[in-house]
C-alpha angles and dihedrals in degrees: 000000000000116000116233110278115226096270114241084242142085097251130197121252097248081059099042093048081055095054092045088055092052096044083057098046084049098050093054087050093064099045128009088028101036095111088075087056106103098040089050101051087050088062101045090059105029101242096324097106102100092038087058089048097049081050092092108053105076090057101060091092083208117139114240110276090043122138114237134182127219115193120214087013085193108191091344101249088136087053094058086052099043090055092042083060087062092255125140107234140206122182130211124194140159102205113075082202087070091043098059090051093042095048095056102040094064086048090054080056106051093253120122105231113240091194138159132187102217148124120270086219087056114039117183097211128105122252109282102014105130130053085207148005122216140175132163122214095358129184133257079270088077091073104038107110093237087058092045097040089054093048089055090055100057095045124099111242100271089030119120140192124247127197133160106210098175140029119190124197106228096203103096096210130134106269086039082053093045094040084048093058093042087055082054098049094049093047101253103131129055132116124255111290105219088245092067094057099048086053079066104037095053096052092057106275135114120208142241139186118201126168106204113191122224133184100297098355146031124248121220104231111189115194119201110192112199108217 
């Protein structure tokens, strides 16, 4: 799930009581409550999480053996992907809730965590290191200049940023329609205010918009080229 972003509007105070509900019951789903995660976001898409997850992979234009970064790793399901892609993979995440499962999980796996507790708006990673950046269901963080400045840092020249903000079931049935509202009433849907694009625009990517459809849904894929 992706937590409501600040909308690009003066709200009321009923409305912005309602955001402020919903950033809590996020917070602690990310970390008190993350080991629900998984389960939870299972149930929100029937089933279409990890599709929407693995969404992303074919588009980071990266060789095998490259090293690639996923911000806010989560429970590491993406970095069980990214290494059966034949990736090398490093995960940054800010909650030590999410590490512990993470950390775990890909032992449980056979795959040696490369993980680091840290902020997207500090990477503590030297300039060019990454083919490509990745992260599934971020946060509002992932638009915030400071996070998208430091992207564009740690990627090779021709390198880009991939995210998948949004992930919509296509069956038209009563629990998608009821699932759907609920996406709306949390904040989960919109379209991209023009204010969001020139954040990426003026720290050196272009954008692009892709819906890529899955088995019963279609996943949003956002490419951001650095030039």
């Amino acid at each position: 799930m992706t937590a409501p972003a600040p909308p690009p509007f003066k709200v009321s105070p009923l409305m912005g009581a309602w955001l402020r509900v919903l950033r809590f019951g996020f917070r602690l789903l990310y970390n008190e409550m993350a080991w629900t995660y998984d389960a939870v976001s299972w149930g929100v898409s029937l089933g279409e999480w990890r599709s929407w997850q693995r969404a992303a992979i074919p588009h980071l234009n990266a060789p095998p053996d490259s090293l690639i970064l996923e911000v806010a790793h989560g429970t590491a399901n993406l970095q069980i992907d990214l290494r059966a892609a034949g990736y090398r993979s490093i995960g940054i995440d800010l909650s030590p809730y999410m590490g512990q499962i993470a950390r775990r999980k890909l032992l449980r796996e056979g795959i040696q965590p490369s993980l680091i507790r840290g902020r997207a708006q500090a990477l503590p990673f030297a300039d060019a290191s990454f083919h490509a950046v990745v992260s599934t269901f971020p946060t509002e963080f992932i638009i915030d200049p400071a996070t998208l400045s430091e992207i564009n840092r740690v990627l090779h020249p021709d390198g880009r940023l991939v995210f998948v903000p949004n992930g919509e079931l296509t069956n038209r049935g009563a629990v998608e329609q009821g699932l759907e509202l609920a996406y709306r009433v949390t904040g989960q849907r919109g379209g991209w205010p023009s204010q969001v694009t020139r954040r990426f625009s003026s720290v050196g990517f272009s954008l692009q918009v892709l819906e890529v459809q899955c088995k019963r849904s279609i996943a949003q894929v956002v490419i951001a080229q650095k030039q």
